[in-house]
VOKE-886885 format. One record per residue: x, y, z of N, C-alpha, C in turn. Coordinates in steps of 0.2 Angstrom, whole numbers, plus 5000, padded with zeros to 4 digits. Layout:
XYZXYZXYZ...
end
This chain:
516250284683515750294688515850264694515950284698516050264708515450254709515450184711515150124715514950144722514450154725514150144731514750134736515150094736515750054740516050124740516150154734516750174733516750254735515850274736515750344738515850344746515450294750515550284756516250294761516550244756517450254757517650334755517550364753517750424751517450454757516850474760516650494763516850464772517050414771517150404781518050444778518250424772519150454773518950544773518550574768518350644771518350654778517950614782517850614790518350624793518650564792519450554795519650594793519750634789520450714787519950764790519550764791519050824795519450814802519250734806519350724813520150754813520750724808521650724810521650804811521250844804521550914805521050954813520450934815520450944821521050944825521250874825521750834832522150874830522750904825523350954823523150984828522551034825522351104828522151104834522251064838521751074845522551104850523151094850523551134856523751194851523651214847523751294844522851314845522451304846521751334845521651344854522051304859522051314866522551364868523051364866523851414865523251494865523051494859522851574854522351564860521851524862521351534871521751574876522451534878522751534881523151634881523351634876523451694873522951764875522251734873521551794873521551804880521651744884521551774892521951814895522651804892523151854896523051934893522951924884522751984884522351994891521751994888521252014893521152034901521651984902521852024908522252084909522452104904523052154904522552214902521952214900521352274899521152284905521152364904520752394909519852374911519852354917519252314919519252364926518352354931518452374936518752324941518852324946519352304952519152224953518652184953518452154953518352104948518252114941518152104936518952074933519352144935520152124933520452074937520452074943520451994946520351934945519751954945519351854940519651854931520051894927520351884923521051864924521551894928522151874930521951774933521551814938521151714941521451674935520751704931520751644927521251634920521651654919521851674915522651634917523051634925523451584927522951504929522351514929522151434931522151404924521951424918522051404912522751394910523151434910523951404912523951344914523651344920523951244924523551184920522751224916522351174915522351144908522851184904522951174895523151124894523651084896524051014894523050954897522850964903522550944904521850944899521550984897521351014893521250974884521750984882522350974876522050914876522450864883522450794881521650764880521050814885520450774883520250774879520150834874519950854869520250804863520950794863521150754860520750674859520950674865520450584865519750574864519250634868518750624863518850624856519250654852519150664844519450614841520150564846520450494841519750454843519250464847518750414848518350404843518250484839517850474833518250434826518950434827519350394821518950344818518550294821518350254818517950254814517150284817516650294813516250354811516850394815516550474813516050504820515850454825515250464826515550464836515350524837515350524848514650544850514450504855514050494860514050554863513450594861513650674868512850674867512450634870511550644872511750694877512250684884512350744888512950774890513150814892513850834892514150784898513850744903514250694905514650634903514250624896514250544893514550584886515250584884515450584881516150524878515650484875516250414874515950394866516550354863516550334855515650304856515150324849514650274849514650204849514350174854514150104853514250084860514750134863514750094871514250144875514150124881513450134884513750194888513250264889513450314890513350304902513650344904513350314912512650344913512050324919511550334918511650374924511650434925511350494932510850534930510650564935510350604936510550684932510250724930510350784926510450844930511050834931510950914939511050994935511051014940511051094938511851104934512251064935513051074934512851074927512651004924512450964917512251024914511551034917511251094912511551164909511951194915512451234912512851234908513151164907513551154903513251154897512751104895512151114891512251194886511951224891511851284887512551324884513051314889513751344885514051314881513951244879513951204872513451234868512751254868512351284863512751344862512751384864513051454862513651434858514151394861514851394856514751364851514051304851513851264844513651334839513251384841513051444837513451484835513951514839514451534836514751524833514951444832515351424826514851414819514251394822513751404817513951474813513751524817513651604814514351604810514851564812515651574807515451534800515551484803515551424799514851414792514351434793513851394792513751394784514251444781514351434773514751364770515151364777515751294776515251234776515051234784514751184784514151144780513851234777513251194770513451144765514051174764514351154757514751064759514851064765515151004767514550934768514050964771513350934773513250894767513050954761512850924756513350874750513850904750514450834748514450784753514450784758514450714761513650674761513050714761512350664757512550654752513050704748512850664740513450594739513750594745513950544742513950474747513450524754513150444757512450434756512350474752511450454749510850474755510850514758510550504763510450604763509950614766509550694769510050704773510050694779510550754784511050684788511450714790512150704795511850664800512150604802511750564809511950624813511550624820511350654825512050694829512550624829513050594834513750614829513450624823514150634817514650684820515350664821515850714824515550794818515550764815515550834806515050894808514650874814514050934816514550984823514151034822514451094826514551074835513751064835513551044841514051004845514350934841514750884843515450914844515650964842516450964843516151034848515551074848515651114854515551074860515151014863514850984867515650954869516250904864516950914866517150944869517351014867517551074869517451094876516651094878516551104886516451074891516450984889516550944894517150924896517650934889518250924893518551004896518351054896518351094900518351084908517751044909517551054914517951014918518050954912518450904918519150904917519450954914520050984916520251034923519551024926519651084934519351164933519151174923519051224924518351254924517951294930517451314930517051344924516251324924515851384923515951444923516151464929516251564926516751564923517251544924517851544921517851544914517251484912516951494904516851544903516451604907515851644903516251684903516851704909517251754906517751774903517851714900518151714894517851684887517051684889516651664882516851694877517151774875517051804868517651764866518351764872518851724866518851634864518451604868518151544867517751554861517251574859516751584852517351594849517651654848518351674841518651624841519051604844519351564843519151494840518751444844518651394842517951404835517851454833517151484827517751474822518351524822518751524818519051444814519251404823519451344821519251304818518451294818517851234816517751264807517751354810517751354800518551314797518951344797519751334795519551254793519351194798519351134796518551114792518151154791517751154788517951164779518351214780518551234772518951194769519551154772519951114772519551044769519351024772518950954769518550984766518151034764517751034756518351044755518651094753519351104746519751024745519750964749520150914748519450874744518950884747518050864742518050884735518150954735518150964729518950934723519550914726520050884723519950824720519350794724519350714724518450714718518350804716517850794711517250764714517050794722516550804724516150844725515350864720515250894719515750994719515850994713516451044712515851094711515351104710514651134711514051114713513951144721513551154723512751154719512251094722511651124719511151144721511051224719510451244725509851264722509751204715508951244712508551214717508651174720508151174725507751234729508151284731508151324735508151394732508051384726507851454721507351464721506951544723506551564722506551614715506051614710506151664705505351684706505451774706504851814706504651854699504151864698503951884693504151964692504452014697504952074697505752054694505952004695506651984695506751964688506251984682506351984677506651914673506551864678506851784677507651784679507751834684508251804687508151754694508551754695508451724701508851734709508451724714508651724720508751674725509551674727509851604730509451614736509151544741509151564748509551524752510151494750510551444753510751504755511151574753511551604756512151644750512151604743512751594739512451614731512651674729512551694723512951664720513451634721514051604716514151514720514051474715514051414716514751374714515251324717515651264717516351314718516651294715517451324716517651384715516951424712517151494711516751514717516351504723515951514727516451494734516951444734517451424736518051494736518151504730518551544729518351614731517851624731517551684732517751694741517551644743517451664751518451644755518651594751519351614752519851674753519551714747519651794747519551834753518851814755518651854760518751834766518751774768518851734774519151794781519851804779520051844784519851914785519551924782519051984784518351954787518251934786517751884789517651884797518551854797518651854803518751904807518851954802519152024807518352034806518052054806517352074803516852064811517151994813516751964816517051984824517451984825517752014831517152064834517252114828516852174830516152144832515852104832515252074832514852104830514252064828513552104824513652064817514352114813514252094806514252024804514551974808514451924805513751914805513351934807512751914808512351954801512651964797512452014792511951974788511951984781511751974776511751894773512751904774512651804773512251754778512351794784512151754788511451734789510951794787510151784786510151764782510551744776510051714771510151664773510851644776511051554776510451514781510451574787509551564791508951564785508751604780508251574778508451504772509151494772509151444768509051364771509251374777508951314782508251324784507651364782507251364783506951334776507151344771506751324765506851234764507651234766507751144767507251104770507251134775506451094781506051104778505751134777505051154773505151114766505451104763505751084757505650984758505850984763506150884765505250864770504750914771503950934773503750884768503750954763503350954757503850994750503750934749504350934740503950994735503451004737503151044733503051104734503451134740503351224742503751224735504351234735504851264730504251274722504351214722503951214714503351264711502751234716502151264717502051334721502251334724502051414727502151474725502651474719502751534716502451544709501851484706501451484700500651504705500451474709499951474711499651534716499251564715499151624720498551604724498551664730498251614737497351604734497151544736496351524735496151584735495351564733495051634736494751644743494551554745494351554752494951604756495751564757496051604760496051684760496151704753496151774753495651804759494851774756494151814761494351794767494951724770494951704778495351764780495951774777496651854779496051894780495751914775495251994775494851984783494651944784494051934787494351934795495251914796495651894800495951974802496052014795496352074797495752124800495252104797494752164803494552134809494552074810494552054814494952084820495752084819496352104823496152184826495952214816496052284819495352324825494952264823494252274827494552294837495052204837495252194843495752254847496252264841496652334843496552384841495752394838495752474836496152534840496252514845496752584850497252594849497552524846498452534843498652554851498452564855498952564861499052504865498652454863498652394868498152404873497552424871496952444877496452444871495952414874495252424872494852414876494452484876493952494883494152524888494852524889495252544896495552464897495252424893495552344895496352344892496852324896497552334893497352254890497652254883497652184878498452144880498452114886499052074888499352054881500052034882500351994875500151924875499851894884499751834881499051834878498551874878498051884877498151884869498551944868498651934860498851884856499251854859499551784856498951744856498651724859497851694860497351714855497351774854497051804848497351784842497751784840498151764832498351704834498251664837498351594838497551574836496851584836496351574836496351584827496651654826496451674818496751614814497551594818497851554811497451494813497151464818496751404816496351404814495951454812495451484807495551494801496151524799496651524792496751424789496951404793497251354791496451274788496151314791495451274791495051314784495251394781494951394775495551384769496251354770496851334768496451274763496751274758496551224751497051194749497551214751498251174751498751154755499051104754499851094759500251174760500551184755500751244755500451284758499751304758499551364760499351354768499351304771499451304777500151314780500451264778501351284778501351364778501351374774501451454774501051494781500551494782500151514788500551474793500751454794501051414800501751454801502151454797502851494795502651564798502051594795502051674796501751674805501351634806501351644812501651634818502351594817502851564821503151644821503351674814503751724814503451794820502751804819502651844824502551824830502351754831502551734839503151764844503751754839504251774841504351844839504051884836504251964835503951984842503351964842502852004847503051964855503451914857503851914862504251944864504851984859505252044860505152054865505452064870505452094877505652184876506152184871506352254868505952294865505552254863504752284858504552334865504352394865503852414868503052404866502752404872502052384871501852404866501752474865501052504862501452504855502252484852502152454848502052394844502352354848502052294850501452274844501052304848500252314845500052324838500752374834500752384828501052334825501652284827501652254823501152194822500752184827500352124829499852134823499752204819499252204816499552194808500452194809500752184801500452104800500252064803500551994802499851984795499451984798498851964790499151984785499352074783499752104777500252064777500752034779501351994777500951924776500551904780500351834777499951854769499751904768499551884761499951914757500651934759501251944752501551884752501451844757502251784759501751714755500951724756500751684749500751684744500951764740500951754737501651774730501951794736502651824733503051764738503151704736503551654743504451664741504751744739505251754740505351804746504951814749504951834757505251774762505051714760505451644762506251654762506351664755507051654752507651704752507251784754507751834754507751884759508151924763508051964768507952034764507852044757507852094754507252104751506852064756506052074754505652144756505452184753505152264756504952244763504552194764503952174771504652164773504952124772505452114780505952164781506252204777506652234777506252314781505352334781505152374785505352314790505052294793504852254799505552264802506152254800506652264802506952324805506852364799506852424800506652474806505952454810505352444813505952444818505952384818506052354827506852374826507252394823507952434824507852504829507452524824507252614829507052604837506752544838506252534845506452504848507152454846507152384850507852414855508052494856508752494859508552534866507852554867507652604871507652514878507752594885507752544889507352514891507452454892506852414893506352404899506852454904506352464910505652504909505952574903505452614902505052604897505252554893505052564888504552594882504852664882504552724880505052744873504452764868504552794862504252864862504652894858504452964855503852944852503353004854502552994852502753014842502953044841503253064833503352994830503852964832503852884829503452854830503152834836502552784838502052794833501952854830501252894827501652864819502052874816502552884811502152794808502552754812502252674814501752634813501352674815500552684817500352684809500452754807500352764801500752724795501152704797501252654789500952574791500752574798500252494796499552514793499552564793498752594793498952604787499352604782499352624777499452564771499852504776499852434772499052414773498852424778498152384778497552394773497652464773497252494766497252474760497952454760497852434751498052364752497652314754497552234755497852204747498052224741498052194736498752224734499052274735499752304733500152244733500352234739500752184740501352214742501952184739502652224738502652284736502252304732502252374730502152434736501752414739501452444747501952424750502452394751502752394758503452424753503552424748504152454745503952524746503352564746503252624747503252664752503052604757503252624766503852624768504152594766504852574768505352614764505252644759505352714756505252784761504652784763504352844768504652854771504852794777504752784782505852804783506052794779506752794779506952884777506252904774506352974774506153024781505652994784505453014788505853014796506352954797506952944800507452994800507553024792507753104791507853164795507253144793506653214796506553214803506453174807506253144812506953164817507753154817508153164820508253224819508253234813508853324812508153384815507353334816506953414817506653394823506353334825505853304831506053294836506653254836506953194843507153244848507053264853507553294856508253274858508353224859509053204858509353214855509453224849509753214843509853254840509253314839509053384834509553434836509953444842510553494841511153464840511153384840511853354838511753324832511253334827511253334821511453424818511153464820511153544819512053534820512253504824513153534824513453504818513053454820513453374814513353394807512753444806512853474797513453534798513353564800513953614804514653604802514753574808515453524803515553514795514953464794515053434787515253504782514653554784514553614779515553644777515653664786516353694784516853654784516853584786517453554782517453534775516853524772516653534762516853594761516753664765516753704762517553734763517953694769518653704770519253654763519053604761519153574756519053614751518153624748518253654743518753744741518953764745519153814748519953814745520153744749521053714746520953704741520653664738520653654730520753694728520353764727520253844722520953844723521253864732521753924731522553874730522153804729522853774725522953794718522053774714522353804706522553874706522353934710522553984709523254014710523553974715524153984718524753954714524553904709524953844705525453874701525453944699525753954696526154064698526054034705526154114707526554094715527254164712527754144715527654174724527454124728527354144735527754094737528154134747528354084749528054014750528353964753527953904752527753904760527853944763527553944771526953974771526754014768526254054765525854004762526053984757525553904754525253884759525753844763525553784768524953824772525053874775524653924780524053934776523953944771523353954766522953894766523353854764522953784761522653754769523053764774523153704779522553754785522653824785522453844792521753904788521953964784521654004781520953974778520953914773520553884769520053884776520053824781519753824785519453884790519653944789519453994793518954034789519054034783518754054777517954024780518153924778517553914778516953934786517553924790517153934797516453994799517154064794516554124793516154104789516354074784515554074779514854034782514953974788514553934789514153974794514554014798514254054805513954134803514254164798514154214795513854244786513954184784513754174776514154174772514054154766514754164760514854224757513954254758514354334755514354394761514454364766514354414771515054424772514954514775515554564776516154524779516054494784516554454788516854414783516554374780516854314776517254364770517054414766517354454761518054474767518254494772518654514775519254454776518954394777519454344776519654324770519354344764519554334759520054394758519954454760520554514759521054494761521254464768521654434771522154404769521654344763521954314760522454324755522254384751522654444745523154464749522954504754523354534758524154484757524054434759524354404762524954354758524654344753524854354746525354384744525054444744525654504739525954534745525954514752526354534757527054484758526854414756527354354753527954354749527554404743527854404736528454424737528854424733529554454732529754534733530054574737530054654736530554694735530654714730531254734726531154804729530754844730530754924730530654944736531054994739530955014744530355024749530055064743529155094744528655024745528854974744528454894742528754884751529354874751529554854760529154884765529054964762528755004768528154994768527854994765527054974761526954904767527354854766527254774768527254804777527554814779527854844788527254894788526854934785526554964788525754944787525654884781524954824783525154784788525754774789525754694794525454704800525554754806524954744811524354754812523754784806523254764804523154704803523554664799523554614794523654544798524054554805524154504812523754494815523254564817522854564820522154534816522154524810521654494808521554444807522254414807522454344806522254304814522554344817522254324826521654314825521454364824520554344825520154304823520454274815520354234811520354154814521154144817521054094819520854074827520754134832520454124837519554084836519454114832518654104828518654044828519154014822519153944821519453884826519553934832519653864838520253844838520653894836521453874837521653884843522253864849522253884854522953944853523053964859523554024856524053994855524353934860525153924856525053914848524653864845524453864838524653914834524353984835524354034835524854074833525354054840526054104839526554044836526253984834526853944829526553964823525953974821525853994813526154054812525954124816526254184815527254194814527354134820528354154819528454124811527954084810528254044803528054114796527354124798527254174793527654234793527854274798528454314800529254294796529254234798529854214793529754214787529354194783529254184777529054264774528954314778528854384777529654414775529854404780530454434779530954384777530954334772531054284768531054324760530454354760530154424754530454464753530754494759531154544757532054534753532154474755532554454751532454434744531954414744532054354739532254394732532554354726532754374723532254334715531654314716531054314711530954364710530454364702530154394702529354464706529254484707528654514712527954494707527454484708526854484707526454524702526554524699526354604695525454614696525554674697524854714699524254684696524354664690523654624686523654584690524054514691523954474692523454454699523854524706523754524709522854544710522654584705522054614703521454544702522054524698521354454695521454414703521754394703521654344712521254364717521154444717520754454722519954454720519954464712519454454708518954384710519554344709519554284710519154254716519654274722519254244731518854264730518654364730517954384729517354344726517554304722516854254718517154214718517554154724517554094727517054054726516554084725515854034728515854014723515754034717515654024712516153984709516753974709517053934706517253864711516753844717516653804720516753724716516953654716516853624715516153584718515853544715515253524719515353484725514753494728514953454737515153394736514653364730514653304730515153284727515553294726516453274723516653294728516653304734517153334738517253264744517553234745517753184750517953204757517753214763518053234769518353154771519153154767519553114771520153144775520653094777520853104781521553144778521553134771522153164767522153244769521453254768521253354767521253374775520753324777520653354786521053304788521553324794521653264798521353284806520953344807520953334813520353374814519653354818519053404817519153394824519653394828519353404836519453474837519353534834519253614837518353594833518053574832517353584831516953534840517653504844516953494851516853534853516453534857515953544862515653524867515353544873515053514878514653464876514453484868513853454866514053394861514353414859514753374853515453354853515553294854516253234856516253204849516953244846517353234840517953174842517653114837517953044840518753034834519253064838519753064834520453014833520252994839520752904842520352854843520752804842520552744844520252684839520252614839520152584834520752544833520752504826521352464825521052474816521552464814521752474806521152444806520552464801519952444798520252404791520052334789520152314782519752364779519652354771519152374767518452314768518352284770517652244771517452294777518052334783517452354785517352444785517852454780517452514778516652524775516652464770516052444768515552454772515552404777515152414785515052464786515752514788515452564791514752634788514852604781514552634774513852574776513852534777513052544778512552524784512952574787512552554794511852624795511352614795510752654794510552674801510152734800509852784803509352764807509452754814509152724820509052684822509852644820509852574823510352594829510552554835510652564842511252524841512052534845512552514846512652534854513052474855513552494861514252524862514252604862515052614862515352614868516052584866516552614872516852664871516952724874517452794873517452844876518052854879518252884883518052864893518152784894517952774898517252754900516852764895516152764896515752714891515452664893515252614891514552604888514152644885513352684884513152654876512352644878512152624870512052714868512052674860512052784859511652724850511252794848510852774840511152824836511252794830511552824826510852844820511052944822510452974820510553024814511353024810511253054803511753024801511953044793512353024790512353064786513053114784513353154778513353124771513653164767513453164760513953104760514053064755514252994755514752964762514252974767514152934773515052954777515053014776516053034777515953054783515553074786515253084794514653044798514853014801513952974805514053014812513453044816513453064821512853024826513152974833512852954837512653004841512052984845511853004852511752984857511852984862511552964867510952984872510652934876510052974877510153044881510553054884510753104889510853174883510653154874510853214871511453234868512053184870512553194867512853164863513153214856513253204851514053164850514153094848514753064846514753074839515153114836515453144828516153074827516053034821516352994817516553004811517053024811517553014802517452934801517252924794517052844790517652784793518252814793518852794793518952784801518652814805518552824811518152774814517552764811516852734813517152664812517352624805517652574803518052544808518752594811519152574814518952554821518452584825518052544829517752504830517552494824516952434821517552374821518052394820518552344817518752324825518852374829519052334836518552304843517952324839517352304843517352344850517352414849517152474852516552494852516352484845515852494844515252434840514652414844514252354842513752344843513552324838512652334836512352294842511852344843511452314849511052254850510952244841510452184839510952154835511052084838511752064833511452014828510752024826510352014820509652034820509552044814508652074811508352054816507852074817507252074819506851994815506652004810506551934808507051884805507651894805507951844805507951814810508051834818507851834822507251774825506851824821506051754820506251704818506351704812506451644808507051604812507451624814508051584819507351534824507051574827506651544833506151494831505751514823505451484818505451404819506251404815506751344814506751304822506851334826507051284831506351254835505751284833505151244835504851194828505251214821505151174816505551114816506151114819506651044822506250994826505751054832505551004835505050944834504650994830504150974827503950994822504050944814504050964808503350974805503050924809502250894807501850954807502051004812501551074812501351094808501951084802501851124795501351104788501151044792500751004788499950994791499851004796499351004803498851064800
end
C-alpha cells in the first residue's frame, strides 16, 4: 500500500515528466508554427492580407530562437514545484517570488484575451486528456482540483506561450494572423504531453480506471443502463486505448473546425458542469433522479409558464404594439426564477432553477437569434425547467430530446444575416407551433419534445424541397440528379448481367456501361421509363448490340452499313441530350466505328437471333428487373464525374479537398438539414445551409441565399470538411454553448446555486 510520502512523490515526478516533455517539444512545436506561416503565406489572399503574412511569417523567422529560449525558461522555472506565477501576463516568474506591481494597460489585456482563446483551444483538443490527468493527480494528492498557478492547467502554459511571444518582439496582430496555426499546433502539443503523462500514470498503476460513478446519470427509459457525463463510455486503459486509435483523426478532424466541438466535446462541457454542481451539493447526483419535483414547485412552473405566455402572447416580441426589449425579458424571467426558487423545497431543486435559467440567459442573448424568435425560445424555458427536474439527464447528455430540439432550433435560425435578421414566415410559424405544442401537454415531458423534434426534422424536409425559395429549385435539380445517377447505376448493373455472357466488342461494353447506361437514365428522368423516347434508347441499345456482334454473311454486313446512319444519328442525339460536348462525342463515335468494323472481321461466333430476341425483351422490361434504389450506392467507382448535370443554377463540386480519413466521412454522414456553413469554392467565400440529403446521404445539396445550389458527392463533401473548405457556422450547440457560458458564471460564483 503507497504511503502518503510516496503518492506525493509520484505526483510532483509526474509533474516533472509533463514539464521535461513540454521543454523537448517547444523548438519542434515553434519549427511546425514556423512551418504554418510560410505555408500561409504562399495561399492566395487579397493584396493586403498576403503581405501581412509574408510580413509576418519572415519576422517569425528572426524571432523563433528568441522565442524558443523564453518559453523554455518559463517552464525550467516550473522544475521545482510544478507551479508559475501568471496572475497577469506581465508577471510571469517561478511561484514564491513577487510578481512587478503596474498598472494593467490595454497591451496587458490583449494579451489576456489571446491567452484565453489558446487556453480554449487546447481545452477543445485536450480536455479528455486533461480530465483523466486532473483526476489521477487529486487521487493521489488528495485534494478537489489543481492549484490555481499549477503548470498541468491549460491556461498556464497558454499565458507561457503568449507572453513570451510578446517579449520576443512579436506583435498582437501578428498573433491573430496567424491564431489558427497557433491553436493547431500548440492544441495538438498540450494534448500529445497530456496523454504521455497519463499513459506513464497508468504504468506506475495510477488509477488504470477512471471513476466516473460520480457523474452517472441512469434514467428510467435507459432500462438501467447508464449515461456517462464526463464524456467517456469506456473507462481506464481501454478508454486510453480507445482515443489512442483515434487521436489522429482527431486531429485531422479538427483542422476542419466545428467537429472537434462535436459530441465528445459537449458532453465533456456537461461533464464539467455536473463536477461543480457535484463539489455544490453532494447530493445532486444521488437524489435528483429518485425524487420528482414538489408540488409547490410544479404549481410555481405552471403559474410561471402562463405567466410568460400571458407577457408574450404575440410571440412576435410586442405586446400592445409595445416591443418586449430582451433586456425587458431577461427582467421578466429573472423575476419568475426568484419566485421559483422561493416555492423550491430543496437544494437541488433550486440548483436546478438556477442552472435552467443561466442556460436561457445565454440562449436568449444570441445576438444571431432573431427577435421574433427569440421570443419563442424565451417561452421553452418553464417546459425545459420541468423536464430538467425531473429527468436530470438533460444535465448529463446532449442527447436529451429538449436539448437536441433547442439545438436543432437555433441551427436553422442562427446563420441568417445578422443585420437583417429575418426568417421565413413558414419556419417562424413551424417554431411557433411546436412551443405551443410542448406547452400544452405540461406533463409529457421527454415524450413531448421526442415528438416535436421528430416533426419538426420532418417538416425541415418539406420545408426546403416545397417552401424556402432559395432552395426549392436546388432541391428540385438535386433529386434530379440523384434519380438519374441511381437510375444510371441501376442501368449498368442490368446490362452487365445481361451482357456477361454475349460475345460483343469490348468497345461496345465500355460505351454501354460508361456513356449509354447514363443517357438511358437521363431519358427516363426528363421523359419517363415508359415513355416512347426512353423505349428508343433502349432500341438503340439492341441495335447496337447485334451491330457489334460478329458478321459472317454478306447480307448481315449490308444490313449493319445500311442501320449505321440512323443508328449514329441517334446515338448523337442521345448523347447531346446527356450533356456531352461534341469533341466527347466524336471520341466515342471513332471508338464505336472501330469496334464496328472490328465485327466484320471477327471470327466468333454471331449472336443467334433468339438470343438477340430475349435481350431486347429484356431492355424493353428494364424497369422491372431494376435492382432497389436503396442498394444502389452513388460512388465514385460507378460515377466519377456529375459535372454535365451544372447549371447556372446548380454548381456540381467536383475538385478540391484533401484525402478525407474515415472519421471524416462519418462527419460528413451526419451533418443535418439546416444547419449553416462557410464554404470556400471557386474563389468565393459565402455561408450557404445545407438543405437536402439523398438516399444514404450519397449527395448533400447547399444553398446560398442568392438561391444557388452547391451539389456534393459524400466523398466530396468529406474531402472538404477534411481541408476546412468547408465549416460549420456554429462551432458548437446552441446549448452547449449555454452551458459553456453556464459554467463560467458558476466559476465565479458557485454560492448562486445554493442561494
Amino acid at each position: 500500500m503507497a504511503t502518503t510520502a510516496d503518492s506525493l512523490a509520484l505526483a510532483a515526478q509526474a509533474r516533472r515528466s509533463y514539464v521535461e516533455r513540454l521543454l523537448s517539444g517547444v523548438p519542434g512545436v515553434v519549427h511546425a508554427v514556423e512551418d504554418g506561416s510560410r505555408l500561409l503565406a504562399t495561399q492566395s489572399a487579397e493584396h493586403g492580407l498576403q503581405y501581412k503574412r509574408r510580413d509576418v511569417a519572415a519576422d517569425l523567422r528572426k524571432a523563433a530562437p528568441t522565442w524558443i529560449n523564453g518559453i523554455v525558461a518559463a517552464l525550467r522555472g516550473a522544475l521545482g514545484n510544478g507551479m508559475v506565477a501568471v496572475s497577469r501576463p506581465g508577471d510571469l516568474t517561478p511561484l514564491g517570488r513577487a510578481p512587478s506591481m503596474t498598472l494593467v494597460d490595454d497591451d496587458t489585456i490583449e494579451v489576456e484575451i489571446l491567452s484565453s482563446r489558446l487556453a480554449l483551444a487546447m481545452m477543445d483538443r485536450a480536455s479528455w486528456e486533461f480530465t483523466d490527468l486532473r483526476s489521477r493527480m487529486s487521487s493521489l494528492e488528495q485534494r478537489d482540483e489543481l492549484d490555481t498557478h499549477d503548470v498541468l492547467r491549460p491556461h498556464v502554459l497558454a499565458r507561457i506561450v503568449t507572453t513570451t511571444w510578446r517579449s520576443s518582439s512579436m506583435s498582437q496582430d501578428a498573433w491573430r494572423t496567424l491564431q489558427t496555426v497557433l491553436h493547431e499546433e500548440f492544441a495538438h502539443f498540450a494534448e500529445e504531453a497530456y496523454h504521455e503523462t497519463n499513459r506513464w500514470l497508468i504504468q506506475q498503476r495510477v488509477l488504470p480506471e477512471i471513476d466516473l460513478r460520480p457523474f452517472i446519470r441512469r434514467t428510467r427509459a435507459s432500462g438501467g443502463g447508464a449515461v456517462v457525463s464526463g464524456g467517456a463510455a469506456l473507462t481506464g486503459a481501454n478508454s486510453v486505448f480507445a482515443r489512442s486509435n483515434v487521436g489522429e483523426e482527431t486531429r485531422m478532424m479538427t483542422r476542419a473546425g466545428g467537429f472537434a466541438r462535436g459530441s465528445d466535446h459537449a458532453e465533456a462541457v456537461l461533464g464539467r458542469l455536473n463536477r461543480l454542481i457535484g463539489r455544490q451539493l453532494p447530493d445532486f447526483a444521488g437524489t435528483a433522479p429518485m425524487q420528482p419535483a414538489s408540488a409547490e414547485l410544479k404549481s410555481a412552473i405552471a403559474e410561471a409558464q402562463q405567466g410568460i405566455q400571458r407577457r408574450l402572447s404575440a410571440g412576435s416580441g410586442q405586446v400592445g404594439g409595445e416591443v418586449v426589449s430582451t433586456p425587458a425579458l431577461m427582467e421578466e424571467l429573472h423575476q419568475r426564477k426568484q419566485a421559483l426558487k422561493s416555492a423550491a423545497t430543496s437544494p437541488v431543486e433550486r440548483a436546478t432553477i438556477e442552472i435552467v435559467a443561466l442556460l436561457f440567459q445565454s440562449i436568449l442573448t444570441e445576438e444571431r437569434i432573431p427577435a421574433a424568435v427569440r421570443v419563442w425560445f424565451a417561452r421553452l424555458q418553464m417546459p425545459v425547467l420541468r423536464v430538467a427536474v425531473s429527468e436530470p439527464d438533460f444535465f448529463a447528455t446532449v442527447e436529451h430530446p429538449a436539448r437536441r430540439l433547442i439545438d436543432r432550433m437555433g441551427a436553422c435560425v442562427m446563420g441568417f444575416d445578422t443585420t437583417s435578421r429575418v426568417v421565413g414566415d413558414t419556419l417562424e410559424k413551424e417554431i411557433k407551433r411546436v412551443v405551443q405544442v410542448v406547452e400544452a401537454y405540461p406533463d409529457t415531458g421527454r415524450r413531448v419534445f421526442q415528438t416535436v423534434l421528430t416533426e419538426f426534422e420532418k417538416f425541415l424536409e418539406h420545408y426546403f424541397k416545397n417552401e424556402n425559395e432559395a432552395s426549392r429549385r436546388g432541391v428540385s435539380l438535386a433529386q434530379q440528379v440523384e434519380l438519374r445517377e441511381t437510375l444510371a447505376i441501376q442501368y449498368t448493373i442490368e446490362l452487365r448481367k445481361m451482357l456477361n455472357e454475349v460475345p460483343v466488342q469490348e468497345g461496345v461494353r465500355e460505351f454501354l456501361f460508361h456513356v449509354w447506361a447514363d443517357v438511358m437514365a437521363m431519358t427516363s428522368v426528363k421523359y419517363g421509363v415508359h415513355s416512347a423516347e426512353t423505349k428508343t434508347m433502349k432500341r438503340v441499345a439492341a441495335d447496337l448490340i447485334w451491330s457489334a456482334s460478329a458478321k459472317v454473311s454478306r447480307e448481315e454486313r449490308a444490313e449493319v452499313i445500311r442501320r449505321l446512319p440512323p443508328l449514329l444519328k441517334t446515338l448523337r442525339e442521345g448523347m447531346d441530350h446527356a450533356g456531352l460536348s461534341a469533341e466527347k462525342q466524336d471520341e466515342h463515335i471513332q471508338r464505336l466505328n472501330n469496334s464496328l468494323a472490328a465485327a466484320f472481321t471477327a471470327k466468333t461466333a454471331a449472336i443467334p437471333r433468339e438470343r438477340l430476341e430475349e435481350l431486347m425483351v429484356k431492355l424493353e422490361t428494364l424497369e422491372e428487373l431494376l435492382p432497389d434504389a436503396e442498394d444502389v450506392e452513388i460512388d465514385e467507382s460507378l460515377v466519377l464525374d456529375l459535372s454535365g448535370h451544372e447549371s447556372s443554377e446548380l454548381e456540381v463540386v467536383g475538385e478540391g479537398g484533401s484525402m478525407p480519413t474515415p472519421a471524416m466521412l462519418t462527419w460528413a454522414r451526419e451533418l443535418q438539414v439546416g444547419g449553416w456553413y462557410m464554404l470556400d469554392y471557386r474563389g468565393r467565400n459565402e455561408v450557404v445551409q445545407l438543405a437536402w440529403q439523398g438516399m444514404r446521404r450519397q449527395l448533400t445539396l447547399f444553398v446560398s441565399p442568392h438561391s444557388r445550389g452547391i451539389l456534393f458527392q459524400q466523398h466530396r463533401l468529406a474531402a472538404f470538411l477534411q481541408a476546412g473548405l468547408l465549416v460549420p457556422a456554429q462551432d458548437e450547440s446552441l446549448t452547449v454553448r449555454a452551458t459553456r457560458s453556464a459554467l463560467a458564471k458558476l466559476d465565479v460564483d458557485p454560492s448562486r446555486l445554493l442561494n
